[in-house]
N, C-alpha and C positions, 0 to 999 in steps of 0.2 A: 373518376379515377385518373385518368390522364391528364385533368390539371393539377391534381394535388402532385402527380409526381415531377410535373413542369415547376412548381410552386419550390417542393422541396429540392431539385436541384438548384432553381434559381437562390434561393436560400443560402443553397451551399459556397455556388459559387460566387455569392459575393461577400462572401467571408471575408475576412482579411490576412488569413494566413494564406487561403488559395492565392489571391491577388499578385502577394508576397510572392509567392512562392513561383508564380507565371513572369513576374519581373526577373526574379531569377534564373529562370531558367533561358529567358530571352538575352539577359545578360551575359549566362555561364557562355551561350554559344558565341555569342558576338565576341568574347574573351578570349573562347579555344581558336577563333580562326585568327585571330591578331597574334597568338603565340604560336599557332604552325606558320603565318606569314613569318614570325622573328626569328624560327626555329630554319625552315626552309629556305628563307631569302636573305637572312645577316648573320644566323652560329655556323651552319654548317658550311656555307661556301668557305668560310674561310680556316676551318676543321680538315676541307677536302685540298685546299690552297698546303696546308702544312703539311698534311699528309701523303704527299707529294701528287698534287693534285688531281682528287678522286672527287667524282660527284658522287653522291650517295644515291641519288633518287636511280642511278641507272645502276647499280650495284646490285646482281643478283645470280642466279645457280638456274640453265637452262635444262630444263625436267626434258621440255621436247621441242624441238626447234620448228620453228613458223614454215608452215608448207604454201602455197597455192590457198587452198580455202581454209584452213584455220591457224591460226596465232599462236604465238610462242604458248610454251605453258613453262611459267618458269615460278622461280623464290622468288622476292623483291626483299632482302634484308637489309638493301638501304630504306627501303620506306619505312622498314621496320624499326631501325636504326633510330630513323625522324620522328618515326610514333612515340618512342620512347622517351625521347628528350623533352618532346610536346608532353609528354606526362609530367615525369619530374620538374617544370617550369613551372606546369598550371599548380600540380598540387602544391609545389611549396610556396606560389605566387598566393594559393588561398589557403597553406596553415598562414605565412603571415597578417594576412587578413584577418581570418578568424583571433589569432593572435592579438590581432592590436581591438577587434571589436571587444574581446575580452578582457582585458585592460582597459578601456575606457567604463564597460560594464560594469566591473568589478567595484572602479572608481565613486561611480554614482552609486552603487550600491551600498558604498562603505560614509559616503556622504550623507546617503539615508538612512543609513543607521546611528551617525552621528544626531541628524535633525531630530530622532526619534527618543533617543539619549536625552538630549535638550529639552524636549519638551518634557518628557518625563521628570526629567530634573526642576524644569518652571512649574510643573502643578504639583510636585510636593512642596515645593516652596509655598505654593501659593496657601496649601493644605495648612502649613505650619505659619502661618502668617494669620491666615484664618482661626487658628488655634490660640496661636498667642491674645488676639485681637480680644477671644470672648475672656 
């Protein structure tokens, strides 16, 4: 019992959309941390620079201010602020992605429907070749 079910996930997991799909997800992170580093360390300083220079990450609404043994309790809606922008970069950095995978997609798909065309076209020829011949 317990090999077959060692058997069938191993099965599973070496599919190829899992595979896929574990590169991706090792990718998507290594992606969001290079766009909260460009969001946090090169848009914003200079967002806060204009703004007449406000840091964002310390920007917040103190709920209850830090005693002896416990710490502030506050908002942070500049982190919030960063979250946000860290959004709208990744998702429109991957519609374009998706975007241009789609368009090459398309491309090849319209190529194979061409080839398909083609050949189609070379064996009635051939049909009518063979026809004339007898």
């Amino acid at each position: 019992m317990k090999l077959k079910i060692i058997q069938e996930f191993k099965t599973f997991a070496m599919r190829g959309n899992v595979l896929d799909m574990a590169v991706g997800v090792i990718i998507g992170a290594a992606f969001g941390k290079i766009i909260s580093s460009l969001v946090a360390d090169i848009i914003m300083p200079p967002i806060g620079l204009i703004l007449g220079g406000i840091d964002f990450t310390t920007l917040s609404i103190i709920l209850k201010p830090a005693t002896l043994t416990h710490p502030a309790v506050s908002i942070r809606y500049g982190l919030f602020i960063n979250m946000i922008i860290d959004f709208l970069i990744i998702s429109f950095s991957i519609f374009l992605l998706v975007k241009a995978i789609n368009k090459v997609k398309n491309k090849i798909i319209e190529e194979a429907k061409e080839e398909i065309k083609e050949s189609e076209e070379v064996v009635l020829l051939r049909e009518i070749r063979d026809l004339l011949k007898r």
